[in-house]
C-alpha positions, 0 to 999 in steps of 0.5 A, spaced: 132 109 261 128 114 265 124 118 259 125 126 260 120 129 265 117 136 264 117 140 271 117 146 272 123 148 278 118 153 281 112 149 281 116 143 284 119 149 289 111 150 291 109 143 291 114 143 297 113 149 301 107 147 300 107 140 304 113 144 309 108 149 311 103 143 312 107 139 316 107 145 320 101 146 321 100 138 323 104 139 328 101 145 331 093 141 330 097 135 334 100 140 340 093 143 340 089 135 340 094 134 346 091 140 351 085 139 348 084 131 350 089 131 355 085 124 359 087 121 352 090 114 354 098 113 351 095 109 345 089 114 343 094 120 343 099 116 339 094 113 334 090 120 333 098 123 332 098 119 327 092 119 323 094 128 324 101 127 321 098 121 315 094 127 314 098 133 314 104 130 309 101 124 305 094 126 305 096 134 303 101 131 298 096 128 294 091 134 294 098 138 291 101 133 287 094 133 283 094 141 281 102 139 281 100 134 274 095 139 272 098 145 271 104 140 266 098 137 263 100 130 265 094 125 268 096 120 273 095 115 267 102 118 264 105 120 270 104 113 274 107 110 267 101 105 265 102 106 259 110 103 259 110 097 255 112 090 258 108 094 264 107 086 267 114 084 267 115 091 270 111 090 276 114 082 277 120 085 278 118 091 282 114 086 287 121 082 287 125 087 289 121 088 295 120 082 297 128 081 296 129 087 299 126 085 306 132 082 309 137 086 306 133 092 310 133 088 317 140 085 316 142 091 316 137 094 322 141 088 326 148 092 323 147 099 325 143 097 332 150 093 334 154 098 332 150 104 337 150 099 342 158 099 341 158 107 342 153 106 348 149 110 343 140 107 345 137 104 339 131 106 338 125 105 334 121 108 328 116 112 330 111 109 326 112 101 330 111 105 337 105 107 334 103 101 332 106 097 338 101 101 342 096 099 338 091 094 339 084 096 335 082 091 330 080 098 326 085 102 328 091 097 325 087 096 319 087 103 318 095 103 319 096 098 315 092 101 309 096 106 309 103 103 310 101 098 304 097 102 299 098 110 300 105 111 303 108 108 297 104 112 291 105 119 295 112 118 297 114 114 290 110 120 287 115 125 290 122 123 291 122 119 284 117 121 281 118 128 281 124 131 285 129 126 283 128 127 275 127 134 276 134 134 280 137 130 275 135 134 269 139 141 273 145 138 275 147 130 275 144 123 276 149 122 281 147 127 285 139 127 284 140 120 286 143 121 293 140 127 294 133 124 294 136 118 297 138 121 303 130 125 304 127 119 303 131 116 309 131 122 312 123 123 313 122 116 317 125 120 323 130 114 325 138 113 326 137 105 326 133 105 319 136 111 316 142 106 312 137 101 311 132 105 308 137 110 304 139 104 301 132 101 299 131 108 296 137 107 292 134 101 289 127 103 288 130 108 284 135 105 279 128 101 278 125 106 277 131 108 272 130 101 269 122 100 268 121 108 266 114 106 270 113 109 277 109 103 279 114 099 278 118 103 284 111 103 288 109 095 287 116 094 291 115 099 296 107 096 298 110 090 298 117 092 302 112 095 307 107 089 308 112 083 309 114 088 314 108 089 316 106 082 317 112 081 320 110 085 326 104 083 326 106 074 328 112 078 332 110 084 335 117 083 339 
């Protein structure tokens, strides 16, 4: 069962305003990258927007999700849920739900790519595989992978189940807060084919966050959903 989380409605209402504001400022720096450099090859352009867009959300939600925890008093130690008993079953777990996770998730790709193709409907990838499909430097797929594996999984566990989740679930039902991050969560990879996949993996992570009461548990399986994908690309780019 999820301990009671002590957050503060206004300075979750800031935490986001915060990370919006920013998201636009990453878009206007990547309008304004693009006149700057217009002889940039297709591969650098896309890369360098992504390297804006990992800055401007992941990079900022870092810097804000810090002073978030400050002014409640809480360490990342305690936020992230160290200190949880059975701390070592708990992460087993979480890697073998990611793990588990990985064809539930592709299954389900397949599903929804078949069924636009019934409406006519063209099925196209997520933004972050067409960057990675153009990109072909060692360094910059390194770099790529870092952020998939170790920091999109702690920034965006930290703020769809570590903090919006509990505080939507204290002011109206869990049912509710469940859903609701669920659906953001789907919603911020920007893609209708991954949009149901990913809506129900959110939905898991979360009701393994519910069970472990230890963030690291949800964030264990997000590394490893995101690097079995991610090593499958790599063997299969097609």
């Amino acid at each position: 069962m999820l301990s009671e989380k002590p957050w503060k409605f206004e300075l979750v209402l800031v935490l986001v305003a915060g990370l919006l504001i920013s998201l636009l400022a990453g878009t206007l720096l990547g309008t304004a990258f693009d006149h700057a450099f217009p002889k940039q090859s297709a591969a650098n352009q896309k890369f360098y927007h992504f390297l804006i867009s990992f800055i401007s959300f992941q990079g900022v939600a870092l810097v804000l999700g810090h002073y978030f925890l400050k002014e409640h008093h809480t360490s990342w130690r305690e936020f992230l849920g160290l200190t949880t008993p059975r701390l070592k079953a708990f992460l087993a777990l979480g890697a073998l739900v990611g793990v588990l996770s990985v064809p539930m998730a592709l299954s389900l790709m397949k599903l929804v790519a078949w069924l636009m193709s019934l409406i006519q409907m063209e099925a196209v990838e997520q933004p972050t595989i067409k960057v990675l499909k153009v990109t072909v430097g060692t360094a910059q797929r390194v770099c790529f992978g870092i952020t998939a594996i170790l920091v999109a999984p702690v920034v965006e566990e930290s703020l769809f189940r570590g903090i919006l989740y509990p505080m939507i679930k204290q002011r109206s039902s869990p049912l509710i807060a469940l859903s609701t991050t669920s659906l953001l969560f789907a919603a911020i990879h920007g893609n209708v084919m991954s949009f149901l996949p990913l809506t129900l993996f959110a939905v898991v992570l979360t009701l393994l966050y519910e069970k472990t009461d230890t963030l690291l548990a949800p964030i264990v399986s997000h590394s490893i959903f995101n690097a079995v994908n991610f090593g499958i690309f790599i063997l299969y780019p097609n």
